[in-house]
C-alpha positions as CSV (number, residue, x, y, z in Angstrom):
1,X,-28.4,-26.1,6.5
2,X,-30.7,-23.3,5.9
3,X,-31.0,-20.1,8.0
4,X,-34.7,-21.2,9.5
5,X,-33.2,-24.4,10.3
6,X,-30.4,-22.8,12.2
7,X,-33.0,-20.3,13.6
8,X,-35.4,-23.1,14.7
9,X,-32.6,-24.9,16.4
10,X,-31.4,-21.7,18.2
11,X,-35.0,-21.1,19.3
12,X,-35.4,-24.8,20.6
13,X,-38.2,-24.9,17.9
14,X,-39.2,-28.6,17.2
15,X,-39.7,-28.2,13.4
16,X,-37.0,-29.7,12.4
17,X,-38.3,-33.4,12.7
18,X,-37.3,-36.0,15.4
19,X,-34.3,-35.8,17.9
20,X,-32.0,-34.6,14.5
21,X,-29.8,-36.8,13.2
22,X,-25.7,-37.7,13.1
23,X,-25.3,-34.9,10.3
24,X,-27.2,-32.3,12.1
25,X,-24.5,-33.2,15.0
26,X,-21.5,-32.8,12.8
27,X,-22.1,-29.7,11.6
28,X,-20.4,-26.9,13.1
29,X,-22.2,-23.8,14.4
30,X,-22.8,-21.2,12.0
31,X,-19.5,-18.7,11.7
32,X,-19.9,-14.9,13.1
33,X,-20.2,-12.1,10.8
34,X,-17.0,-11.5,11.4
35,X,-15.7,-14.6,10.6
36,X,-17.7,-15.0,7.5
37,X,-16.5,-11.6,6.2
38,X,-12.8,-13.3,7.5
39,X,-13.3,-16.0,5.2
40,X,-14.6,-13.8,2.3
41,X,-11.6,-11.4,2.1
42,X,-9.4,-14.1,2.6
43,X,-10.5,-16.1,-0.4
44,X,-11.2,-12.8,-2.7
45,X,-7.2,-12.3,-1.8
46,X,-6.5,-15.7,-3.0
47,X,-8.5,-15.4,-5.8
48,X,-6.7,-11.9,-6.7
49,X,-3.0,-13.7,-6.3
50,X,-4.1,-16.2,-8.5
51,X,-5.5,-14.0,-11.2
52,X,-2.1,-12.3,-11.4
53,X,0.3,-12.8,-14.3
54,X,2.0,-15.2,-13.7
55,X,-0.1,-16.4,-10.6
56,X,1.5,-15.9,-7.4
57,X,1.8,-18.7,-5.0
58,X,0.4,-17.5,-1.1
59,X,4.0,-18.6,0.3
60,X,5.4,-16.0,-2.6
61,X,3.3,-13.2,-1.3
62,X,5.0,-9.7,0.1
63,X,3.7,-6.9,1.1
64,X,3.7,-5.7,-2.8
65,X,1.4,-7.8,-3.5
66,X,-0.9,-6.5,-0.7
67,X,0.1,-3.0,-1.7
68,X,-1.2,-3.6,-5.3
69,X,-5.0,-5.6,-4.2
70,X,-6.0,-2.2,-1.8
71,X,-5.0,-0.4,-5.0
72,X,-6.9,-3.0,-7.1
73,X,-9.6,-2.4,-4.6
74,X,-10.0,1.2,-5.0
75,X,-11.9,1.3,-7.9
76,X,-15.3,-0.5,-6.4
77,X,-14.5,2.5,-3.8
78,X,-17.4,4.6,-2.5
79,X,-16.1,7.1,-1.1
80,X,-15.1,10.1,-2.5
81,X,-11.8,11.5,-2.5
82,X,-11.4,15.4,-4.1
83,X,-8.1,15.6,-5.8
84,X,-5.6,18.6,-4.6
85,X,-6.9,20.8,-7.8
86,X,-10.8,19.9,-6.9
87,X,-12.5,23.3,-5.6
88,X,-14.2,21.0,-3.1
89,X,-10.4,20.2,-1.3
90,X,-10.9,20.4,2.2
91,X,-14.7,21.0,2.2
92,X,-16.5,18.5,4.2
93,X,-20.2,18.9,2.6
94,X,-19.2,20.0,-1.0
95,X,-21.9,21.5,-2.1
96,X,-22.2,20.0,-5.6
97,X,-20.8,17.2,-7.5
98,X,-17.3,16.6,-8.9
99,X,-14.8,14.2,-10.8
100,X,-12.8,13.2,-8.8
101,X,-12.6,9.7,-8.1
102,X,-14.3,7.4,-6.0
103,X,-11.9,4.9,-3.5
104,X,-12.4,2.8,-1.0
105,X,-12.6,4.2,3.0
106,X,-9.7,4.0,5.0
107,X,-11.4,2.7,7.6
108,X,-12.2,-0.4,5.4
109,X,-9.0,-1.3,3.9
110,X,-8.0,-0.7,8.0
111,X,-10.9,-3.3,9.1
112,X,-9.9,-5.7,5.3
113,X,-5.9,-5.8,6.3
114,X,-6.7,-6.7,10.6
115,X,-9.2,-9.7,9.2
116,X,-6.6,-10.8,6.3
117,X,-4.1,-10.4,8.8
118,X,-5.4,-12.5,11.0
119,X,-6.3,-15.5,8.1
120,X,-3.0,-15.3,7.2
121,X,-1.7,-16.8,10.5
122,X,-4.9,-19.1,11.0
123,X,-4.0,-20.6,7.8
124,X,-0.7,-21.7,8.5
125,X,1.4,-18.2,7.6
126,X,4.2,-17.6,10.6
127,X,3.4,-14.1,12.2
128,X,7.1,-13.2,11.4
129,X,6.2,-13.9,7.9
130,X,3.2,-11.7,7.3
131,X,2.6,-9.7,4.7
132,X,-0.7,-7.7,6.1
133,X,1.5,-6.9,9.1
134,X,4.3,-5.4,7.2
135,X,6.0,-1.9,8.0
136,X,4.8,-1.0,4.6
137,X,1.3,-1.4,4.4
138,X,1.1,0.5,8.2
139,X,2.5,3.4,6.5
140,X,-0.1,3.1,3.3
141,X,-2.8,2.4,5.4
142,X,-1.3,5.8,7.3
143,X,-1.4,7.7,4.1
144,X,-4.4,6.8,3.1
145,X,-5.9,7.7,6.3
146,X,-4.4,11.2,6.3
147,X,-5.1,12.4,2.5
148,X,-8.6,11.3,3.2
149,X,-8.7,13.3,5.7
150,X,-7.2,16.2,4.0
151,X,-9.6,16.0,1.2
152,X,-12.5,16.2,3.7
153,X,-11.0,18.7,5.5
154,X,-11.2,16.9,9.0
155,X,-8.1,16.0,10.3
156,X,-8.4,12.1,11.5
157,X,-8.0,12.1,15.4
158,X,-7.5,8.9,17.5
159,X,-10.8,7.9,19.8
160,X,-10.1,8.5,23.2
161,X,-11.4,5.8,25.1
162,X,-14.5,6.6,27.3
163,X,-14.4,6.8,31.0
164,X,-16.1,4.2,33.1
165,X,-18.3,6.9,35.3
166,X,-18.5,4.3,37.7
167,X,-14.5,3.6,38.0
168,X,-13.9,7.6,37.7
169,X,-16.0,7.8,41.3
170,X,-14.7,5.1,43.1
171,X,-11.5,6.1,42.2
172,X,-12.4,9.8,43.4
173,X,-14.2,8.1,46.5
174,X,-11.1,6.0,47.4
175,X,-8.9,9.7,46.7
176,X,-11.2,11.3,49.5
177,X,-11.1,8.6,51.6
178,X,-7.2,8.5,51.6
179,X,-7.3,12.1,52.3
180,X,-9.3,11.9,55.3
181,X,-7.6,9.1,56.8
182,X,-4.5,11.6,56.3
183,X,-6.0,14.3,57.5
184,X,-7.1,12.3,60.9
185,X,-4.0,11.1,61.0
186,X,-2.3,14.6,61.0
187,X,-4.4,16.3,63.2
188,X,-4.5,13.2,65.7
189,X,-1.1,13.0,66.2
């Protein structure tokens, strides 16, 4: 199916020919970004365990193994991580290049591990027997997230989650209310 195709039928274009066909009717709806990208890691990771020497079987997999592809990943990193010695340590602009190496982002081996995670258990892995959701790889993913930071010099804090204005004043609006019913009540009695 091509993408005008797809585009066509989601604009209730009539390009496509006559009132489409049983094929047209089997296929499934294109998947979400997110599930494209789910599929993607999740055969890149298959496609690392099998490239291994000797190839390891997905019901052999630990958390080792996961350990050792974000490792394997790092170096078609992007981001730049100064090294303890750099001068640039701790210095959120540097203001001039450096050696030290190149790794992927924390928050995309975070994002990679919730998606593989997830694949894992929608292809048949038991929850109890996960290796993305092992102990271990929350405390890499914890390291990674907090040297990274370091190296920047921007300690990582957790994202509050925004107020809802709108809750926030009816929750203040049903606060005064109370109080004024208590205050009539007080005074009334």
């Amino acid at each position: 199916m091509s993408s005008s195709k797809g585009k066509d039928i989601a604009e209730g274009s009539s390009r496509s020919g006559g009132g489409g066909n049983a094929t047209d009717q089997q296929n499934p709806p294109p998947l979400s970004r997110y599930e494209s990208q789910k599929r993607r890691d999740w055969n890149t990771f298959g496609q690392y365990l099998r490239n291994q020497r000797p190839p390891v079987a997905l019901s052999q997999c630990n958390a080792n193994h996961v350990l050792d592809f974000l490792r394997y990943l790092d170096q078609f990193g992007k981001t730049k991580v100064h090294l303890q010695g750099c001068v640039f340590f701790g210095q959120p602009e540097p203001p001039g290049p450096c050696t030290c190496p190149l790794k992927q982002a924390w928050g995309s081996l975070d994002a990679l591990i919730g998606r593989l995670r997830a694949a894992y258990e929608e292809n048949g892995g038991l929850p109890e027997t996960n290796p993305f959701a092992s102990g271990a790889i929350r405390v890499y993913l914890r390291e990674v997230r907090d040297s990274q930071a370091k190296a920047r010099g921007i300690p990582y804090k957790k994202k509050k989650k925004k107020r809802n204005p709108m809750k926030a004043m009816m929750t203040e609006l049903k606060f005064s209310h109370a109080t004024v019913d208590l205050l009539i009540n007080m005074h009334g009695n």
